[in-house]
N, C-alpha and C positions, 0 to 999 in steps of 0.2 A: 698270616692267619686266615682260615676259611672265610669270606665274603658272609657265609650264613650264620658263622660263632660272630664275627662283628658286628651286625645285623643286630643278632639276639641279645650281647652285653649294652648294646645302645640303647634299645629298647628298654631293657632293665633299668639301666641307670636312669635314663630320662622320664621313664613313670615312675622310679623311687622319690625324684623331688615333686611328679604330678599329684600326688596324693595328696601331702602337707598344702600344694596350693588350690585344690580343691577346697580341702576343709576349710581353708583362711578365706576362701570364697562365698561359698555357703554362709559360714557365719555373719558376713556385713553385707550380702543381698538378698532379696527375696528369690527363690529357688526359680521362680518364673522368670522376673527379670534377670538374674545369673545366667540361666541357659540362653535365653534371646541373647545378650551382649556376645556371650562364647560363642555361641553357632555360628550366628551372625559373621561375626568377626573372623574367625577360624574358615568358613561358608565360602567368603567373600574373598578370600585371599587365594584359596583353592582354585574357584572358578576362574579368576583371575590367569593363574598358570594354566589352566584347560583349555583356555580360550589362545593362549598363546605358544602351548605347545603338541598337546593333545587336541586338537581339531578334527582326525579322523572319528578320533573315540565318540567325540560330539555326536560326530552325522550316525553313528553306530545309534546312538539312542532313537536321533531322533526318526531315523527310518523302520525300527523296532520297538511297536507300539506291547510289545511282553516286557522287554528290559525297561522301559518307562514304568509300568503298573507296582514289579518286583522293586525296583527304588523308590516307587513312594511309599512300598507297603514298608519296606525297611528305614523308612525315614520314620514312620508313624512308629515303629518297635523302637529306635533309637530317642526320639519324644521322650515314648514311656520310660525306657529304660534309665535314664539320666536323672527323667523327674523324681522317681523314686531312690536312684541311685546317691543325688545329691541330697536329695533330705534325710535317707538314713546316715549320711555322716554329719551330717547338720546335728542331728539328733545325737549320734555317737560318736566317735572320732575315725580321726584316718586309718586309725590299726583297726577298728571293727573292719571297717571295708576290707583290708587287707584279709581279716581272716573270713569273712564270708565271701573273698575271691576263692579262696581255699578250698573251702566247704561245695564251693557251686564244681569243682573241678570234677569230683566223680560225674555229676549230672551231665555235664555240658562233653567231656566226653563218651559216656554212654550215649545222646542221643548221636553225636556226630558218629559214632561205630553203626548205630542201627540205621540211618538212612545211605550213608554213602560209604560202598567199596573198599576203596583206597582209606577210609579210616579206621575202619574194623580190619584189614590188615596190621595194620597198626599195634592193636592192644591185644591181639592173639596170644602174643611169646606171655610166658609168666615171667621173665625178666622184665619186659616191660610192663607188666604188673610189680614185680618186686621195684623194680625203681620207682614209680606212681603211689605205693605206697610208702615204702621209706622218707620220698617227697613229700606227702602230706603229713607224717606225723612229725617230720622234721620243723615243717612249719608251724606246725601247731605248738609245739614244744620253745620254738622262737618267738612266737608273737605273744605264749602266753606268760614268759619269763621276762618281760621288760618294764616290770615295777608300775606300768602304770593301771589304774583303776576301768574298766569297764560297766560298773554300777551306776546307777543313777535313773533319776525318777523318766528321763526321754528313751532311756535305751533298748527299754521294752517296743517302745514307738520304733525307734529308727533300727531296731532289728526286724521290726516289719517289714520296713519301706525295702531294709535290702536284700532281704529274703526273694519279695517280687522282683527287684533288679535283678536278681540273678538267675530267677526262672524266665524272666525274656529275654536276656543277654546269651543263655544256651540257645534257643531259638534263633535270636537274632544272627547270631554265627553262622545257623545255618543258611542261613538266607545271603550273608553277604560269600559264603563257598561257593553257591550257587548262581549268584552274582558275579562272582571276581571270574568266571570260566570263559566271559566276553567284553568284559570291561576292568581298564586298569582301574587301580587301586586309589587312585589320586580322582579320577572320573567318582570311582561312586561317594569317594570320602567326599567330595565338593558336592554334588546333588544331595547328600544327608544332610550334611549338615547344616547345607542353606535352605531345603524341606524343614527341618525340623527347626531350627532359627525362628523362619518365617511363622512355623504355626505358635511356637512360644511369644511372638511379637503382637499376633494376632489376640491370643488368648489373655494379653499382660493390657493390649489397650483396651480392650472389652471390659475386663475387670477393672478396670483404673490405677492395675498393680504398677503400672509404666511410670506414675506421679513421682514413688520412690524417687527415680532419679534424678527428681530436680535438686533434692534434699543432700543429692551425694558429692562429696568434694571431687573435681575433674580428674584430678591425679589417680584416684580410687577405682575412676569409672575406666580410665586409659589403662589401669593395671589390670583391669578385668579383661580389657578387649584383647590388651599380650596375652593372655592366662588363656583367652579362648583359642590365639592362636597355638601358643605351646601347646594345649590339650588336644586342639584336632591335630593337629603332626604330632604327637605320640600315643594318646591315645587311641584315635580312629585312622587319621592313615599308614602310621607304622604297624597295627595291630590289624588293620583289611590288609595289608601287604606279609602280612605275616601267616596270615589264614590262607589265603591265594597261593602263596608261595610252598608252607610249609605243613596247613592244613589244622583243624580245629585243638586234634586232639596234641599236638606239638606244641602250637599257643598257648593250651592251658597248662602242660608241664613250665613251660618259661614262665607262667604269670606264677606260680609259687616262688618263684627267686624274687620278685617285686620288695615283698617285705625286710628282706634280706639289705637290697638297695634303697630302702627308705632308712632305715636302722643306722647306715652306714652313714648316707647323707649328711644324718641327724646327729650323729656322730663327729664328723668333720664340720659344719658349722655351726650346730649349736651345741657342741661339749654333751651332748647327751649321752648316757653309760652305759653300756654294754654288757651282762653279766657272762661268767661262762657258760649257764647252761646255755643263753641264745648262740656262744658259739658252738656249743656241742649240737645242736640242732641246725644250727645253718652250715656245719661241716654234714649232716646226715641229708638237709635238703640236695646240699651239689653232690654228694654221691648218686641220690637217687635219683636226681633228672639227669646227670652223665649217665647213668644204665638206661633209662628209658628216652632220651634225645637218641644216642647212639645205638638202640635197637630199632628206633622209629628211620632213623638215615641207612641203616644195613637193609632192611624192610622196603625202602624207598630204592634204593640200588639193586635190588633183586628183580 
């Protein structure tokens, strides 16, 4: 099998269970201290491997005082984008996120077509329009057929908070494209996330939000710190190695199969149900990102 379909079903699969352990995260931290333990955590392990494998990469920074300004600014985007990102599901659940990942997709490919080249080759063909669109209605018709309720008195809140997440997450893409064209993928995930850690640690002792944790049972606090690893190796450096590699607007077709692999997950170990319309629509999702992946790869080989 292709090295870049394995790549792509990995990724799937291991943000379909990122989701659910967001939301179970969100709910027993405050969002402050949550990001600090994850970044942190996630941060720390990264540098860790940079220091012991990627050492050129290093000196690449540190001799190139552009590539240092461009990673703190995208550390300060990745902050915001999280803070608001976790509280809108705090506030709604893991299937909101999912479907305003959906929703942010025309955006986030539009701006990635109008600033760089090679992405606006991309969504020329109207096949790959026709598949972009059969993907999102596909999805939408999947996330909105799953019985469970979206109402309630916070959801107006936390469809705020994701709304923002995902107008600087388009943004932020662009910056880490730009980024990843002199620095691996593993380099910039490590300086974000430990940037961004560092500034939620700073802002969590100021506020005295930090005291939370003396309250929290150890076990609770050590599943966060896994959680922030899981989260940075699938969320941020499989997803900066996927934008580098395979470029914005390809990322956001794969990020509509997410819900698909959450569904699934939730499926196999909590007995959760399935109707047929979600499969009628997550059979119309994989048609339409096979038309639009495989015109984006014909496109890329020309």
């Amino acid at each position: 099998m292709n090295a870049r379909i394995i790549l792509a079903i990995t990724y799937i699969l291991l943000m379909g269970l990122g989701f659910p352990i967001m939301r179970y995260m969100s709910i027993h931290f405050e969002t402050i201290n949550n990001n600090a333990v994850r970044f942190l955590s996630g941060g720390l392990v990264f540098v860790f491997i940079c220091i012991l494998r990627f050492r050129n990469e290093i000196r690449k920074i540190i001799i190139n005082p552009k590539i240092i300004s461009w990673l703190i600014i995208l550390g300060f985007f990745m902050t915001l984008n999280m803070f608001f990102f976790i509280n809108g599901i705090k506030y709604t659940s893991a299937l909101a996120g999912s479907i305003f990942g959906i929703i942010a997709m025309p955006l986030a490919v539009s701006m990635a077509a109008i600033f760089y080249k090679d992405e606006r080759e991309k969504v020329k063909s109207w096949w790959f329009v026709l598949g972009a669109i059969l993907s999102i209605l596909g999805s939408l018709i999947f996330v909105f057929n799953n019985g469970s309720s979206l109402d309630g008195n916070d959801f107006i809140k936390g469809s705020l908070f994701l709304s923002i997440a995902i107008l600087i997450q388009s943004v932020q893409n662009l910056i880490v494209k730009k980024v990843s064209k002199n620095l691996h993928a593993i380099v910039i995930s490590a300086s974000t996330a430990t940037l961004s850690g560092l500034i939620y640690l700073i802002i969590s002792i100021e506020t005295n939000t930090i005291l939370e944790l003396n309250s929290v049972p150890s076990s609770l606090l050590i599943g966060l710190s896994l959680a922030g690893i899981y989260g940075m190796l699938t969320g941020m450096l499989m997803a900066f190695y996927i934008v580098q590699k395979e470029g914005v607007v390809t990322f956001n077709i794969i990020q509509l199969l997410i819900p698909l692999s959450t569904a699934f997950i939730g499926y196999i170990t909590l007995g959760e149900t399935i109707t047929l319309l979600q499969v009628f629509g997550a059979i119309i999702v994989i048609i339409g990102c096979t038309i639009s992946l495989k015109k984006s790869t014909l496109n890329r080989r020309e």
